[in-house]
C-alpha positions, -999 to +999 in steps of 0.1 A: +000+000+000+010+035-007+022+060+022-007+081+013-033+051+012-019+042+044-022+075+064-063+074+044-065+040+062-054+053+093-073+083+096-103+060+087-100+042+116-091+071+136-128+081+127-144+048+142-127+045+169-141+083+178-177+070+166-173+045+191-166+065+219-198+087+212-221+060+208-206+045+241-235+042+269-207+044+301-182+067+304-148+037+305-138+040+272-107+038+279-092+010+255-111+034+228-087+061+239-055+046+239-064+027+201-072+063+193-041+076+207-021+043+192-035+055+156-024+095+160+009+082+167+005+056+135+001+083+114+028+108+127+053+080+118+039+070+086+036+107+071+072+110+082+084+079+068+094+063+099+077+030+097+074+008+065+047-017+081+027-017+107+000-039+125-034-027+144-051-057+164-086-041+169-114-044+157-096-069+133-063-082+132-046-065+099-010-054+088-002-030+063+032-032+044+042+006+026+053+012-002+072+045-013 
């Protein structure tokens, strides 16, 4: 995948992991926060080329290999 397609991705599941915390009924939401905060981080590294693959575990289990 390309770096750009990558950081989409990302920022796509930045977005339901935010959805997900405002649909939740109690207030722990705290594994929401720290995916969400997991992702952020994702994306600073990929933009600057830091990381070449990555893996995210929630909801499902995928790994992305970039491509410049």
């Amino acid at each position: 995948m390309g770096r750009g397609s990558a950081v989409t991705y990302l920022l796509g599941q930045r977005r339901t992991w935010f959805a997900k915390i405002s649909a939740a009924s109690s207030g722990n939401v705290e594994m929401e926060s720290r995916q969400v905060e997991l992702i952020e981080r994702l994306i600073l590294d990929v933009r600057a080329g830091r990381l070449h693959t990555f893996e995210l575990t929630h909801p499902k289990p995928v790994a992305i290999f970039i491509s410049d």
